[in-house]
C-alpha positions in Angstrom: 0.0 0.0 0.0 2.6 2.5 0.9 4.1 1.5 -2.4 1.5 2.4 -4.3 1.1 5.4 -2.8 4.1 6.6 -3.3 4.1 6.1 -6.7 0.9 8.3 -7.0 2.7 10.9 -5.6 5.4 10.8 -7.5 3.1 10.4 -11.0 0.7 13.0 -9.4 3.9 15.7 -9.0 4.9 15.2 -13.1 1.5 15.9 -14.0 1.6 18.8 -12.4 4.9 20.1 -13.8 3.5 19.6 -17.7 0.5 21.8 -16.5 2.7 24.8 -15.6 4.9 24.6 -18.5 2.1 24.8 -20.8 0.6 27.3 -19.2 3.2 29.8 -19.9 3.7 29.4 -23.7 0.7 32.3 -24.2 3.6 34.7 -23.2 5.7 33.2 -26.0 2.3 34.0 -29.0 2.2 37.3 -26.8 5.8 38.7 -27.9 5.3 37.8 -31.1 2.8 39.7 -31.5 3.7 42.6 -29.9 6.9 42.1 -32.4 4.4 41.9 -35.7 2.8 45.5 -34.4 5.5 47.2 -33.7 6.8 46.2 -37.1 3.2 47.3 -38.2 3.2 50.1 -36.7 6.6 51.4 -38.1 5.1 50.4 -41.9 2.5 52.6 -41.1 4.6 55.5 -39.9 7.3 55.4 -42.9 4.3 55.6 -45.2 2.0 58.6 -43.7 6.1 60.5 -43.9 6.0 60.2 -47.8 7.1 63.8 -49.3 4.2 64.6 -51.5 5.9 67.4 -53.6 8.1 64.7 -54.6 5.7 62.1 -55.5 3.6 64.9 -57.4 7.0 65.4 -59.8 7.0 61.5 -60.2 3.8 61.8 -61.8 4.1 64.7 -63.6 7.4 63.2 -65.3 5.2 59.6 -66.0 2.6 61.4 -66.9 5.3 63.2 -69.5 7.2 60.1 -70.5 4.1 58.2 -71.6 2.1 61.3 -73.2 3.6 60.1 -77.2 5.9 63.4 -77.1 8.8 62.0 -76.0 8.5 57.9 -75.9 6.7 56.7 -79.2 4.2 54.7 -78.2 3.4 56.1 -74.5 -0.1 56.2 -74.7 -0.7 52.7 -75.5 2.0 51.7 -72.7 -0.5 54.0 -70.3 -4.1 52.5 -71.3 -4.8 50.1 -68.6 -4.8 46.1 -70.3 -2.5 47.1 -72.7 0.2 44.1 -74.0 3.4 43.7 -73.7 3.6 44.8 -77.5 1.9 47.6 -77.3 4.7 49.8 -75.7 7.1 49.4 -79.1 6.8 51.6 -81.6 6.1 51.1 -85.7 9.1 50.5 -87.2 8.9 53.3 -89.7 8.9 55.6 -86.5 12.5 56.7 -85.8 13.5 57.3 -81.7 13.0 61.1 -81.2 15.2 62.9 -78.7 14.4 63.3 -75.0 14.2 67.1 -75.5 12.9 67.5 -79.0 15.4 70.0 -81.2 13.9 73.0 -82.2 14.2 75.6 -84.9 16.3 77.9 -82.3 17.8 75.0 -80.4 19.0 74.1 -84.3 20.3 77.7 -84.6 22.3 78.1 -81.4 23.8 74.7 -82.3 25.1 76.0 -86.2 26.0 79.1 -84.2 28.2 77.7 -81.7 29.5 75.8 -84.6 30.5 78.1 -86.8 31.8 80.0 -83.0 33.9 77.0 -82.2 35.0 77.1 -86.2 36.3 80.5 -86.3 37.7 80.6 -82.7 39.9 77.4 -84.0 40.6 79.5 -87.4 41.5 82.4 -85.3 44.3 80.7 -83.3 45.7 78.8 -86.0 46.0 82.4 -87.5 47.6 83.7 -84.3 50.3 80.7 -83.9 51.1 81.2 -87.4 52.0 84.5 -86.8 53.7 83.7 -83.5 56.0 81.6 -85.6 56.5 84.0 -88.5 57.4 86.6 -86.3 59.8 84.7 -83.9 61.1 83.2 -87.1 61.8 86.8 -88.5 63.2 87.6 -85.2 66.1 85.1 -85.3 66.3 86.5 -88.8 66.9 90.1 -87.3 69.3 89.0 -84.6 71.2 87.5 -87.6 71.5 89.9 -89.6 72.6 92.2 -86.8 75.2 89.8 -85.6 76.5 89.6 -89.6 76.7 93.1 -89.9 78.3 93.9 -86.2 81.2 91.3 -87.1 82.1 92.7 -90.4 82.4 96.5 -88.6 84.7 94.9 -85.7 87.0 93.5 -88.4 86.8 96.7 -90.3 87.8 98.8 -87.5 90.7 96.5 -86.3 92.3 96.3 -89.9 91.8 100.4 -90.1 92.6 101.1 -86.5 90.0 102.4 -85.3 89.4 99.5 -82.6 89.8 102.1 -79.5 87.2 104.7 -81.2 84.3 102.1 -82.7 82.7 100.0 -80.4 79.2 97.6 -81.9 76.8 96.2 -79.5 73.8 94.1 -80.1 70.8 95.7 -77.5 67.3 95.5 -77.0 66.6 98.4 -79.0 68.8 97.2 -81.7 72.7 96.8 -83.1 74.5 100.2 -81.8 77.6 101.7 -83.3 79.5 103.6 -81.3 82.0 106.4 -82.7 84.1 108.7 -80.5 84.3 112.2 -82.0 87.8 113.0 -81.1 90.2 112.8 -83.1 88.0 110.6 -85.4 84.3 112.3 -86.4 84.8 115.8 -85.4 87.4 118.6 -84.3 86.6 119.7 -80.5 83.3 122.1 -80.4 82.7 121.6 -83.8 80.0 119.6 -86.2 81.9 119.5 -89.8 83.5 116.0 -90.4 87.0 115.2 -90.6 88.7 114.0 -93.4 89.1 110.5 -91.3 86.1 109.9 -90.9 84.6 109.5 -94.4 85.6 106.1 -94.9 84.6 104.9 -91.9 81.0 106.2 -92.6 81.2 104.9 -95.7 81.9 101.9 -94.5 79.2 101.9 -92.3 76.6 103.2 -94.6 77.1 100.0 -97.1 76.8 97.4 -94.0 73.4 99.4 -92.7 72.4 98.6 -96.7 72.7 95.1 -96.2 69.0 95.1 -94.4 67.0 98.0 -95.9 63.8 97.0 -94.3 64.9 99.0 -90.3 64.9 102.3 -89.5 68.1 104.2 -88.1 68.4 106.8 -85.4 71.5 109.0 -85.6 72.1 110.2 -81.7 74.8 113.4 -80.8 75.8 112.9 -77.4 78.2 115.7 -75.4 80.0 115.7 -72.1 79.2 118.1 -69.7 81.6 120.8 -70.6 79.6 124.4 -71.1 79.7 125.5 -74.6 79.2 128.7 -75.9 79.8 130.4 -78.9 77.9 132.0 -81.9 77.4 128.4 -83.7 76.6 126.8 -80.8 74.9 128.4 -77.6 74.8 125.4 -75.7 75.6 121.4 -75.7 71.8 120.7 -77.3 72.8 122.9 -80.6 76.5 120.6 -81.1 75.3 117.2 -80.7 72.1 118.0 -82.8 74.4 119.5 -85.1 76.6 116.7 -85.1 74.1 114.4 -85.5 72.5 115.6 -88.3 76.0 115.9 -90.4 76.6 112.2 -89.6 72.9 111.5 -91.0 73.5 113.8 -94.3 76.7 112.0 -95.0 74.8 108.3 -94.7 71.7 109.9 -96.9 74.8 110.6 -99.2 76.3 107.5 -99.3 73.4 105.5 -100.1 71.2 105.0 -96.8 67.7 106.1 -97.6 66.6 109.4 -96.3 63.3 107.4 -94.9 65.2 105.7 -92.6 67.1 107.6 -90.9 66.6 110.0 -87.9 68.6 112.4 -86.3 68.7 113.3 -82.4 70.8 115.3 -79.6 71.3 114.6 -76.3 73.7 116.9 -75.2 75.1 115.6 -71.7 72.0 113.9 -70.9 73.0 110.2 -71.6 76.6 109.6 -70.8 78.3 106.3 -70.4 81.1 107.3 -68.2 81.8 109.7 -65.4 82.0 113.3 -66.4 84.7 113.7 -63.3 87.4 112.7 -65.5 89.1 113.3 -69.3 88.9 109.9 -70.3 85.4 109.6 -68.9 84.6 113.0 -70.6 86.1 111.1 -73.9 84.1 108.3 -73.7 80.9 110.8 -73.4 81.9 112.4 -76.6 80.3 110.5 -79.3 77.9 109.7 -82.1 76.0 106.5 -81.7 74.3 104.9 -84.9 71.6 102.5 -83.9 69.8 100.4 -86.3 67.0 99.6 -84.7 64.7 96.1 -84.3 61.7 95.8 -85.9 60.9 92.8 -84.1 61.8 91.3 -80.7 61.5 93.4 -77.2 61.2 96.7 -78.5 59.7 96.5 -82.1 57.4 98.9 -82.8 53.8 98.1 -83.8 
């Protein structure tokens, strides 16, 4: 008996163990569907959110897209039941363009054409003139170093080495002539006998290039003059300047090109403190000038 009973306990406390187990799996339904609302809810909330400006363009675009202006066969794709074939258009119907070309739109096109034409036109026009004139320029510089070699050797053979001096500058080849002793007697503009076949010399070597114009400059020292001829240093190197240009205009340069200048004491190359300085001051400069390069003139 006490066996038995026992054993009905024991049976009698399992039973009640599955009871309370399966009592509690409502809470397991319960979560899940709190879960599905919340998810539900969330749905609900991204959609009432929507931006209607932007879903107002969508249709207006659609609306667009399938009206037969810009998709061939649009309206068939919009009427509800249409097939699958409907949406393709005839075959003798060419693919227009999104934005259709117009008779202006055509225009400003050929416009910018013939724009983009003329601009390429224009700067093939301006490097080929880049070239010819950088070309002519080399051509120049030539020419100047041809003509400033052949003086040098003149002068060495000659001797007038110490009293002719050639330079290539920016504003053109420069020769150089002392007056003393050489162009003119002191505080006088008539030439001396030893210089005409140095100008003469000179005048055939500024022939070799006709084409640039000459300037004929009468620089002084700063030594007061004053006489009847001359009543100051402005009147002797203008003076002297001008004989030097009438003996070139002699000898074959053309009048055209030449021009004639004095500077008195106004540009000297030395130090009017000493004689030599003062010597060096004392001259008649000859400058042929560039027509292209740094300082051409237009």
């Amino acid at each position: 008996m006490s066996r038995r009973r026992g054993h009905g306990r024991r049976r009698g406390g399992g039973h009640g163990g599955h009871e309370e187990e399966s009592s509690e799996r409502w809470l397991l339904t319960y979560a899940d569907m709190i879960t599905l609302l919340m998810a539900l809810f969330m749905v609900l909330f991204s959609i009432s959110s929507v931006n209607i400006s932007k879903i107002q363009s969508l249709q207006e675009s659609l609306r667009a897209a399938f009206s037969g202006d810009i998709l061939p066969g649009g309206k068939a794709i919009a009427k509800p039941g249409a097939s699958a074939n409907a949406s393709h258009a005839p075959s003798s119907i060419d693919l227009q363009a999104i934005v259709p070309v117009t008779a202006q739109t055509a225009s400003t096109l050929q416009s910018s054409s013939t724009h983009g034409a003329a601009s390429s036109a224009a700067t093939q026009q301006m490097t080929a003139a880049a070239s010819s004139t950088a070309t002519a320029a080399q051509q120049e510089s030539s020419v100047f170093a041809h003509i400033k070699q052949l003086l040098d050797s003149y002068a060495r053979q000659h001797g007038f080495a110490a009293s002719v001096k050639t330079s290539i500058e920016s504003r053109g080849l420069v020769i150089r002539v002392l007056t003393d002793d050489l162009l003119f007697p002191s505080g006088q503009a008539t030439l001396d006998q030893r210089a005409h076949s140095l100008l003469s010399e000179i005048a055939a070597l500024l022939n070799v290039d006709e084409s640039h114009p000459i300037d004929v400059e009468g620089n002084t020292d700063d030594v007061p003059i004053q006489s009847s001829q001359f009543p100051s240093n402005w009147e002797l190197s203008t003076a002297r300047a001008s004989t030097v240009l009438r003996y070139l205009a002699a000898n074959g340069v053309s009048a055209s090109r030449l021009t004639a200048v004095g500077y008195a004491e106004q540009r000297p190359l030395d130090s009017n403190a000493t004689a030599v300085g003062r010597a060096r001051n004392r001259r008649v400069e000859i400058v042929m000038k560039r027509i292209y390069g740094s300082e051409a003139e237009p």
